[in-house]
N, C-alpha and C positions, 0 to 999 in steps of 0.2 A: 479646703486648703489649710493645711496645720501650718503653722508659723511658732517659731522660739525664738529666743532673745539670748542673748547671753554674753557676756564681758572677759577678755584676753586682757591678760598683763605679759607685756613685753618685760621681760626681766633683765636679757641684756643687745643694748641694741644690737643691730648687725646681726640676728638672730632671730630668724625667721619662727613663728609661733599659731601654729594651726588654730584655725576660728575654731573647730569643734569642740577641739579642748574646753571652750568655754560653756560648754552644754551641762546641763546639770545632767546627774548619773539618768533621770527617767528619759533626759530628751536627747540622753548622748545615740541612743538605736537607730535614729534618724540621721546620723554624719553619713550612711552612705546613700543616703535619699537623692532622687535627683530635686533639683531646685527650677525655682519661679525666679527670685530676685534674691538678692544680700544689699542690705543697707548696712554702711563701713562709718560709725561718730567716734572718732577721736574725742577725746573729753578735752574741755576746754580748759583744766586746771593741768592737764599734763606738763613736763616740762619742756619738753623737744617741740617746734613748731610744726611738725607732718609726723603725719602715719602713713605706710605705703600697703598698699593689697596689689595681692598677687597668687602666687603658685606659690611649689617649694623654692624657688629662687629668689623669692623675692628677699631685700636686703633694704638696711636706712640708706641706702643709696641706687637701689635697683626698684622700679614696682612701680602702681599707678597712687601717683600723690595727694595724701587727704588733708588739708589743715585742722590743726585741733580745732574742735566748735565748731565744725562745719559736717554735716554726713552728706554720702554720695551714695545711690540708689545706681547697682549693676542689675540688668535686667537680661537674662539665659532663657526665657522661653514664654508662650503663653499658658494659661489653662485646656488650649482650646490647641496649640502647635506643638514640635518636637522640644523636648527636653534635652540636651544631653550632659549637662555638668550635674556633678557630683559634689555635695557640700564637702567632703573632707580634704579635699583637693586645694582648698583656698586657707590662703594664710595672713598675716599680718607681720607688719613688724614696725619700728622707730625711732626716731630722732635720738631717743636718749633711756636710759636706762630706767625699768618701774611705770613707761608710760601705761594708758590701759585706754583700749579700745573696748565701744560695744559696738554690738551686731542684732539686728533683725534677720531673719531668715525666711523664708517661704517655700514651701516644700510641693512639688506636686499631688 
């Protein structure tokens, strides 16, 4: 199971900012991999108190709510069951402008 990492900066809130982007050029070929899990940590020195994940809708006011310093483990399938998301599908966004989320990935 490959797995990457990698860190989004919200530049301005209300503006939604694809986890892939956060791939480095070698691990970006796998944004349309399908996925195992996404771990979503807001960084604790951020400014805004929440980061939100979601799709492309999501918004500092719309999405599922993460507190800085806390990560949250979404889990899409097993090794062994059906897969069907798609890493380039999921986005972030936040409270305030410059925040910066990382991400864990797990890829089929």
């Amino acid at each position: 199971m490959p797995i990457d990492a990698g860190t989004v900066t919200v530049a301005a809130a209300g503006t939604a900012k694809q986890l892939s982007s956060g791939l480095s050029a070698n691990a970006s070929v796998r944004a349309r991999s399908r996925i195992l899990w996404i771990e979503i940590h807001p960084r604790s020195d951020n400014s805004g108190a929440k980061s939100y994940f979601g799709r492309s809708t999501v918004s500092s006011t719309y999405g599922r709510e993460i507190l800085k310093g806390v990560g949250e483990k979404f889990t899409f399938g097993t090794e062994s069951g059906p897969l069907t998301e798609l890493f380039n599908v999921f986005y972030v966004d936040s409270d305030t402008n410059g925040d910066e989320v990382d991400f864990v990935v797990a890829y089929e």
